[in-house]
KEKE-448821 format. One line per 3 residues: number of its first residue (from 1); their letters; for each residue x, y, z of C-alpha. Coordinates in Angstrom, 1 decimal, padded with zeros to 4 digits, always signed. Example, Ala and Ser with C-alpha at 12.3 -4.5 7.8 and 13.67 -1.06 7.14 Angstrom:
// residues 2
1) AS) +012.3:-004.5:+007.8  +013.7:-001.1:+007.1 .
***
This chain:
// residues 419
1) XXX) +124.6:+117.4:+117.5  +123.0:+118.1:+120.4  +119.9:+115.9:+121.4 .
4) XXX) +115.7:+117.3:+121.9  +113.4:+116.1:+124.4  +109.7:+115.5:+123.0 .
7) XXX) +107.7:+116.1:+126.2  +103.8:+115.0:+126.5  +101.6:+112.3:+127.7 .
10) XXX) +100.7:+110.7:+124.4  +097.5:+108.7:+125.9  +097.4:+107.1:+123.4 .
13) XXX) +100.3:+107.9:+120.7  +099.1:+109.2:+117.3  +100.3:+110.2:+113.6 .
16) XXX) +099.9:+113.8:+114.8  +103.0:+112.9:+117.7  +105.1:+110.2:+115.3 .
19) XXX) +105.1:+113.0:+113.0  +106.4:+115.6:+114.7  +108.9:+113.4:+116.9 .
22) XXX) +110.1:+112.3:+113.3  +110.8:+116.1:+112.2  +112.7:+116.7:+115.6 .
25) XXX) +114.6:+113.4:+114.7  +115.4:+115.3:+111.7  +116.6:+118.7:+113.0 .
28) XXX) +118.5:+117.0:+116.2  +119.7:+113.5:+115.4  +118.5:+112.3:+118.9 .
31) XXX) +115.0:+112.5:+120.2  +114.1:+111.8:+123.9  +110.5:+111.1:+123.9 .
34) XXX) +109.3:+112.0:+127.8  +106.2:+110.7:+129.4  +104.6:+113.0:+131.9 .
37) XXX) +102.7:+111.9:+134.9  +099.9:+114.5:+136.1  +098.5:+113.2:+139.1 .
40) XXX) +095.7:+115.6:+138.6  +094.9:+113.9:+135.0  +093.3:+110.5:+134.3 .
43) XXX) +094.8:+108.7:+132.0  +093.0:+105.5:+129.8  +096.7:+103.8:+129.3 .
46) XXX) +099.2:+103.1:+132.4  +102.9:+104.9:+131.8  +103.9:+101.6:+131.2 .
49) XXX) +101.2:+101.4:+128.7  +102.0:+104.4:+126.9  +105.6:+104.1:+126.9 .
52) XXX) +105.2:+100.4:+125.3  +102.8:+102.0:+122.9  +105.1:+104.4:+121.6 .
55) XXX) +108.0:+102.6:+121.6  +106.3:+100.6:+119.1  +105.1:+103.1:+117.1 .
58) XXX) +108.4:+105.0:+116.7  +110.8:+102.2:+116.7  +111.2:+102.8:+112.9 .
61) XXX) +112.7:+106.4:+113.4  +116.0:+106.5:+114.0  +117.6:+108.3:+117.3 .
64) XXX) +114.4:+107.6:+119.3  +114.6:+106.6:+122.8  +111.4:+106.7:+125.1 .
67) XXX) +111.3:+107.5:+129.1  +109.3:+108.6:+131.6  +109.1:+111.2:+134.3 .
70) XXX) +107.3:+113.1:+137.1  +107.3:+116.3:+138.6  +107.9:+119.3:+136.2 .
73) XXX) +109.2:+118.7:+133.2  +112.3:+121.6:+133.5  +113.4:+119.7:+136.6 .
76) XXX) +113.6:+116.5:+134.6  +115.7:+118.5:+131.8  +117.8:+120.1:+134.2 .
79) XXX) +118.4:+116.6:+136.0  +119.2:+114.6:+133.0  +121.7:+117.2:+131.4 .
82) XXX) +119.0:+118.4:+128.8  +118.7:+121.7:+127.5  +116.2:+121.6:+124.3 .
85) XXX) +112.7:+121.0:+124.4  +110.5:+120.6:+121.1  +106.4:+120.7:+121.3 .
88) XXX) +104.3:+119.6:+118.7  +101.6:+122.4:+117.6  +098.5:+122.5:+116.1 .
91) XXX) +096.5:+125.3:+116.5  +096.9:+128.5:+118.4  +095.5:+127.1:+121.7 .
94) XXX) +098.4:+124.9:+121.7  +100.8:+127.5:+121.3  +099.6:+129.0:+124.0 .
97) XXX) +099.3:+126.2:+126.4  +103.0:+125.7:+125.1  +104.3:+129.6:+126.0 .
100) XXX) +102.7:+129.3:+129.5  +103.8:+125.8:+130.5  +107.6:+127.2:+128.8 .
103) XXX) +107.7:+130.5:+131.1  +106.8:+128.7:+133.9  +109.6:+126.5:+133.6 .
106) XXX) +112.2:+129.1:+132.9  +110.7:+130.7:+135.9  +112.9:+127.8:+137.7 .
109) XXX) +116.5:+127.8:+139.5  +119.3:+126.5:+136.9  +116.7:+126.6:+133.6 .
112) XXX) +118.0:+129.8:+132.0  +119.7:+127.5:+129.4  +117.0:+126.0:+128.3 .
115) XXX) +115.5:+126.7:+124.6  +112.5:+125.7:+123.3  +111.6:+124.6:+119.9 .
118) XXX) +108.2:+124.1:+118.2  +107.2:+122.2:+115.0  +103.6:+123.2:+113.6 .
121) XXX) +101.5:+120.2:+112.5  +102.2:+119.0:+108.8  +099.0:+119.4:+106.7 .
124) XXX) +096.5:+117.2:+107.2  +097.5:+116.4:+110.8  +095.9:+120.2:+112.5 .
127) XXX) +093.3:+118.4:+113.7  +094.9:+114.7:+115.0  +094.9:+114.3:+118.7 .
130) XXX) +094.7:+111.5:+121.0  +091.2:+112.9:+122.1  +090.0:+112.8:+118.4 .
133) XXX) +091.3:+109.6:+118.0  +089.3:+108.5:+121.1  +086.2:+109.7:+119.6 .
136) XXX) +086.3:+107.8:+116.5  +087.1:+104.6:+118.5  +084.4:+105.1:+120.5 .
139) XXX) +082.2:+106.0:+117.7  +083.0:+103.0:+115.7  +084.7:+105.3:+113.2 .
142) XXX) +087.5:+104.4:+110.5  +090.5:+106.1:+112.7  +092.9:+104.0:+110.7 .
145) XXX) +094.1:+107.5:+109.1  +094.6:+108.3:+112.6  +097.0:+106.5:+114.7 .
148) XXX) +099.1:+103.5:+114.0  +097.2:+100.2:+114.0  +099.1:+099.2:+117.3 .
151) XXX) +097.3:+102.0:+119.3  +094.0:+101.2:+117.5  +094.2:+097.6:+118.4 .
154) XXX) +094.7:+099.1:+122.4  +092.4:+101.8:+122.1  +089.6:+099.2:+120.8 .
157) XXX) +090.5:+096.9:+123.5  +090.7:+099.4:+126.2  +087.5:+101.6:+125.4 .
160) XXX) +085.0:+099.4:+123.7  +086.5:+095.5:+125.0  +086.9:+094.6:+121.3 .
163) XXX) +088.9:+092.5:+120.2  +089.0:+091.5:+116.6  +091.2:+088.7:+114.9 .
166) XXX) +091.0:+088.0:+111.2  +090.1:+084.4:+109.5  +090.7:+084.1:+105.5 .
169) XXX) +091.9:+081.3:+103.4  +090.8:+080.2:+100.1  +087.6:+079.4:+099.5 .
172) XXX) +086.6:+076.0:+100.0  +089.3:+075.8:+102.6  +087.0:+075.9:+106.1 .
175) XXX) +087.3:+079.0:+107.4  +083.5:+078.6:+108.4  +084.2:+075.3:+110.0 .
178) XXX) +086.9:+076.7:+112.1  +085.2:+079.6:+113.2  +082.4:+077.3:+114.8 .
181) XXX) +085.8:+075.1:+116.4  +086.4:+078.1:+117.8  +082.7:+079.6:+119.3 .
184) XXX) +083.0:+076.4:+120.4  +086.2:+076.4:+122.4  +085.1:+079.7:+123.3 .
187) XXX) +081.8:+078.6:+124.9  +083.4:+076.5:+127.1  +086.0:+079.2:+128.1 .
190) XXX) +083.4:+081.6:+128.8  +084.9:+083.7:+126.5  +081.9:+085.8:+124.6 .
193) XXX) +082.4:+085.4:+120.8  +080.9:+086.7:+117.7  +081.7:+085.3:+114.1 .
196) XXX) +081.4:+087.8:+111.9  +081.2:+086.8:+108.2  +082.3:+089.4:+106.0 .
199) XXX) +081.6:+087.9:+102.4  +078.0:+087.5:+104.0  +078.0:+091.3:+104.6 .
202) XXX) +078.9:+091.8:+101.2  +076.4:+089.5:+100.0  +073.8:+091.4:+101.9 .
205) XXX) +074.9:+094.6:+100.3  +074.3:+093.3:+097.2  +071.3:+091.7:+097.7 .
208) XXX) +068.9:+092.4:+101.1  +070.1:+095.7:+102.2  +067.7:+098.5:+101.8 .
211) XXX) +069.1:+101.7:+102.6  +070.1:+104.4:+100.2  +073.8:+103.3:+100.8 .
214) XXX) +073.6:+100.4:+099.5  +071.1:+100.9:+097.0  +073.8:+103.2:+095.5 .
217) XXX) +076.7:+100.0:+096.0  +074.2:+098.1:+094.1  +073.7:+100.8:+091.1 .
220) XXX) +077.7:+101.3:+091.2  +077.8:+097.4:+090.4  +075.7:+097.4:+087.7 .
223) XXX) +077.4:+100.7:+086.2  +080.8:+099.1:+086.6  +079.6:+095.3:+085.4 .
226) XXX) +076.3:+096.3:+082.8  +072.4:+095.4:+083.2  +073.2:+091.4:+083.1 .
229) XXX) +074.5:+090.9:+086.7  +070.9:+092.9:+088.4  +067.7:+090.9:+089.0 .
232) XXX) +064.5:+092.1:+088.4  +064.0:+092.9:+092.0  +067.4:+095.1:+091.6 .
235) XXX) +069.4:+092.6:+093.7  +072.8:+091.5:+092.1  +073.0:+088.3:+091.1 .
238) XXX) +075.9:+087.3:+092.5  +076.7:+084.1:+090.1  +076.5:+086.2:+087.1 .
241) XXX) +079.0:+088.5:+088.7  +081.0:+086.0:+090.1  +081.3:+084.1:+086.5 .
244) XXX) +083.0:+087.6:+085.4  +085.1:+088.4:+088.0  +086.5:+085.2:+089.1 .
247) XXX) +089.5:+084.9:+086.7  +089.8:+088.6:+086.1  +092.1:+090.2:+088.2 .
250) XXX) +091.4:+094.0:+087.0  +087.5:+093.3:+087.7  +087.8:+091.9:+091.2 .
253) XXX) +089.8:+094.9:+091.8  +087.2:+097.5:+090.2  +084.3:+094.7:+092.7 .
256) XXX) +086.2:+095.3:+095.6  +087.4:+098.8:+095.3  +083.0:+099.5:+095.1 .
259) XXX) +082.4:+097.0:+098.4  +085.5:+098.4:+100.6  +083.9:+101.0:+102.5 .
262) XXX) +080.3:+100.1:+102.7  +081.6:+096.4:+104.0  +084.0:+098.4:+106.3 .
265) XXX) +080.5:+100.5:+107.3  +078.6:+097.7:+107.8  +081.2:+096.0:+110.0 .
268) XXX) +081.3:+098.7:+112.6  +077.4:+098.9:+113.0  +077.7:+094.9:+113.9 .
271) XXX) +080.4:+096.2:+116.1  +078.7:+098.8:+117.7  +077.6:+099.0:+121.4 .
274) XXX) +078.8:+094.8:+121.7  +082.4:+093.7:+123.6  +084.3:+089.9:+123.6 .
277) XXX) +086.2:+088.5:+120.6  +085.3:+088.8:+117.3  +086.0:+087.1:+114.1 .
280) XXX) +086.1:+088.6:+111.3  +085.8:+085.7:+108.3  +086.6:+086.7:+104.7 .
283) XXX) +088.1:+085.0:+101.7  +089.9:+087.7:+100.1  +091.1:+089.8:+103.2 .
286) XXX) +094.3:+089.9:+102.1  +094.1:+090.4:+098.9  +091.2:+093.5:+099.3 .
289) XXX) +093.8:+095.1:+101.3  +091.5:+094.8:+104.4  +093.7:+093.7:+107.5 .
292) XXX) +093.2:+097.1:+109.3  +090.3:+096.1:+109.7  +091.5:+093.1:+112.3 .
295) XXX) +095.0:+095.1:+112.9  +096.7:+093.0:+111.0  +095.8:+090.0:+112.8 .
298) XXX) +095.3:+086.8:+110.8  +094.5:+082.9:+111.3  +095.6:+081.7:+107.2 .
301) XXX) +092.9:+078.5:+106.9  +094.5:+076.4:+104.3  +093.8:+073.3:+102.6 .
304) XXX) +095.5:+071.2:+099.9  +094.0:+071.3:+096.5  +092.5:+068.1:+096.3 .
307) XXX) +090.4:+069.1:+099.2  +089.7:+072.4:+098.4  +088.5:+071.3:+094.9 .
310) XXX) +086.4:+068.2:+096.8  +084.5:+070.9:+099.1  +084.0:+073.8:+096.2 .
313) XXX) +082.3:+070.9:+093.9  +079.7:+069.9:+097.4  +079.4:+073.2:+098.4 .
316) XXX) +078.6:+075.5:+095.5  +077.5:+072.7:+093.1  +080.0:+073.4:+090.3 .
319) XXX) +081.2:+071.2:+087.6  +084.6:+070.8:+087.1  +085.2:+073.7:+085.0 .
322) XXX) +083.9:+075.7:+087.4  +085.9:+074.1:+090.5  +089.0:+074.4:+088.3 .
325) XXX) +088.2:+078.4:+087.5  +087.2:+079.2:+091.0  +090.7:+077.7:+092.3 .
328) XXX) +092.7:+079.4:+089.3  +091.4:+083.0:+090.2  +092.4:+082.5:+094.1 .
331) XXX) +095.3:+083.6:+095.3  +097.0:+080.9:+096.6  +097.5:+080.3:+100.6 .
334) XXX) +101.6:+081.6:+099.8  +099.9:+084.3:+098.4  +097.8:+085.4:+100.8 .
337) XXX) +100.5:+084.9:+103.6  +103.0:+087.4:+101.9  +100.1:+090.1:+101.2 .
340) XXX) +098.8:+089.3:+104.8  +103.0:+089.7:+105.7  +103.5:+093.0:+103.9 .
343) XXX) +100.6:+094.5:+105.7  +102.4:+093.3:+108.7  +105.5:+095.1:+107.9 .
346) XXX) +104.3:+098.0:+106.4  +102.3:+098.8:+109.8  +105.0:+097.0:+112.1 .
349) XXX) +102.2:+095.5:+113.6  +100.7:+092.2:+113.3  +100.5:+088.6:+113.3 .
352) XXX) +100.1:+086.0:+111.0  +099.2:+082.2:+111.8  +098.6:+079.1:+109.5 .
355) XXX) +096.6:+075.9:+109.7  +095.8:+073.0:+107.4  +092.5:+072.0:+107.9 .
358) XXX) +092.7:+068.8:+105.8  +090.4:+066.0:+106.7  +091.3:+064.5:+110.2 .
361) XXX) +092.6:+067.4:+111.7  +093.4:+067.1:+115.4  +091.0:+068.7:+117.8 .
364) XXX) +094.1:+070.0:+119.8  +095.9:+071.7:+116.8  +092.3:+073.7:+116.8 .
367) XXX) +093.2:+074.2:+120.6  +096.5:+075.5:+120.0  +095.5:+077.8:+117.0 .
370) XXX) +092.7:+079.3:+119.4  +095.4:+079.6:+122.5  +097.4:+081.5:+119.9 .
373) XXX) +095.0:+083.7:+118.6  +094.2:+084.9:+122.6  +097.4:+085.6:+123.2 .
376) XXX) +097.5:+088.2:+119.9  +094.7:+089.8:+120.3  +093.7:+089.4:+124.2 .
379) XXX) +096.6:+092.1:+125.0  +095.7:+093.0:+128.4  +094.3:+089.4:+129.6 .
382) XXX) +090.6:+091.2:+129.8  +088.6:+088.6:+128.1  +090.8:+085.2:+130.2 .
385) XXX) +090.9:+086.8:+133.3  +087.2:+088.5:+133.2  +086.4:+084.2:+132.0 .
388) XXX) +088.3:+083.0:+134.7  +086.5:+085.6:+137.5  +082.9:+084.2:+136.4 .
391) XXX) +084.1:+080.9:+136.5  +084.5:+081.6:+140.1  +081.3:+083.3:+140.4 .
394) XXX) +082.1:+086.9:+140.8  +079.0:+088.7:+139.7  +080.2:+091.6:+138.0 .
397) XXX) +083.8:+089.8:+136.5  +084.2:+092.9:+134.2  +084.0:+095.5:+136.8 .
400) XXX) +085.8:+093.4:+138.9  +089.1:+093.1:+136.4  +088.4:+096.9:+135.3 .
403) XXX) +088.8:+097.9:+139.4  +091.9:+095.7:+139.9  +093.6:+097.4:+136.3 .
406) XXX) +093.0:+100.4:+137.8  +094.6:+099.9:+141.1  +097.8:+098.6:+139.4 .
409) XXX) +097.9:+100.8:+136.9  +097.4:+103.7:+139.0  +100.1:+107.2:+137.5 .
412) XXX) +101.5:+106.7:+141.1  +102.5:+102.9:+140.6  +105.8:+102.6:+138.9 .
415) XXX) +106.4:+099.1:+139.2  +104.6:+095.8:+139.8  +101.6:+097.3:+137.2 .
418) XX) +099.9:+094.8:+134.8  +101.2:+095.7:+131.6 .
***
């Protein structure tokens, strides 16, 4: 069977182009995906970028490979032995960017034997493109139905300087005190860090929060849960609602399936216009199914049960009953490493680290859980090298790292670049 060539620049990759390269994959058994470089086009990821992007993101379709080239693309087919080229379409404007670009290659010495092919968009995907997915990033969007989480975790990075990592753990465990460990550590890096909590955010919603949105997460609670979990000043009393939830697996399904998107909204606007490292800290992250939201990047905070139950009775001021319920409805740190792990492989991207924060716990195991948590998420080295720059008093660090990217990242470098 002979073998297709997917040609395109794919800046970033999206479910639009995994998509289609999968249905060539189909028809031809092997699938050369080909970078182009356009000198006359500015790209936001490097060729080496973009190829290590979708490698990634393809690597679970059989028959892929992934390469690069300049100059036209018929030269590159001719050169290489190649004599069938698939495009993706999705509208009639790329058909006919597809017929032009097509003639003008058969227009060329030795390419009378090549044959195009084209694949039309499956539904639901007329409308994906790396420009639209660029848009919702920069928007603060939910593009998660977008690309794969991979290219959202660079795209955040590389357009907005975002960079998110996920703390969860069961509650009474520390998260809260690691977090601070961390601004900490942070602080003195000159790293800028934000902790974000999420359960706060929640707790907002169902309390503080006065727009119509959330006035409506509110009346969805009480619909779902009945008059005895509102206050008289139509806040949710979140004890009430807790003592019926906690235990009840179908229920703290029904809570979280109501708090998913608003929390998810709320997020972003916290997010908005604001770059450095953020932590995102929430008790049930895995279990709520809301990784995406940190890529699939997760610290696991654990502590044994003795000590959780010790901090749950201080903290929250529960008898034993209670401590003993709270700790029974949790899913256990196990638990919540093998949801956070089949998020992980269901995206093929992600990270998952542990630490016991029991009492006495080494300032340098905190050291080496933050070192690991920079080298997840700080992909490109912007936030250590941008630190490191200040720390030698350059002015404007972030232009400064954003010039030197560019120079060795240039579509004319194809060696010695930075990623």
């Amino acid at each position: 069977m002979p073998s297709a060539v997917y040609p395109g620049s794919l800046d970033p990759v999206t479910f639009g182009h995994i998509d289609a390269i999968a249905d060539t994959a189909r028809a031809f058994g092997n699938v050369v995906v080909a970078l182009g470089v356009n000198p006359g086009k500015t790209y936001m990821f490097s060729l080496a970028e973009r190829e290590a992007l979708t490698r990634q993101a393809t690597a679970h379709i059989p028959g892929v490979s992934v390469t690069s080239f300049s100059g036209m693309l018929v030269h590159y087919l001719v050169r290489n032995g190649e004599s069938i080229v698939v495009r993706g379409l999705r509208d009639e404007t790329d058909y006919s960017d597809a017929v032009r670009q097509d003639t003008y290659g058969w227009q060329q010495t030795l390419a009378k034997d090549v044959t195009a092919f084209y694949v039309p968009a499956r539904p639901g995907k007329e409308f994906v493109s790396s420009t639209s997915l660029k848009v919702v990033v920069k928007e603060q969007g939910n593009a998660v139905p977008l690309a794969p989480l991979s290219t959202l975790q660079a795209t955040q990075a590389r357009m907005l300087g975002q960079y998110v990592y996920g703390i969860t753990g069961p509650s009474g465990a520390g998260k809260t005190t690691i977090c601070r460990m961390f601004g900490e550590i942070a602080k003195r890096r000159g790293i800028p860090l934000v902790h974000i909590d999420l359960d706060r955010l929640g707790h907002e919603i169902l309390s503080t929060a006065d727009e119509p949105l959330y006035r409506k997460v509110r009346a969805d609670v009480v619909a779902a849960f009945g008059p005895q979990v509102v206050n008289e000043d139509g806040s949710i009393n979140r004890k009430q609602l807790g003592q019926m939830v906690f235990g009840e697996a179908d229920k703290l399904e029904q809570l979280n399936a109501i708090l998913h998107d608003p929390i998810f909204f709320r997020l972003n606007d916290m997010l908005r216009g604001k770059a450095g490292l953020f932590l995102v800290d929430a008790a049930l992250l895995a279990e709520s199914r809301r990784t995406p939201l940190v890529h699939n990047n997760v610290l696991l905070v654990e502590a044994p049960a003795d000590v959780l139950a010790g901090r749950l009775d201080q903290r929250d001021d529960l008898n034993a009953e209670q401590v003993a319920r709270r700790v029974a409805s949790q899913f256990t740190a196990d638990a919540k490493a093998a949801a956070v792990q089949a998020a992980i492989q269901d995206a093929n991207h992600g990270t998952l680290a542990r630490l016991v924060n029991a009492p006495g716990l080494p300032d340098q195991q905190v050291e080496e859980a933050f070192d690991t948590m920079m080298a997840r998420v700080d992909i490109y080295g912007e936030l250590r090298i941008t630190a490191f720059l200040k720390a030698l008093g350059v002015a404007d660090a972030v232009g400064a790292y954003k010039s030197v990217r560019a120079l060795y990242s240039g579509h004319d470098r194809f060696y010695h670049g930075l990623a």
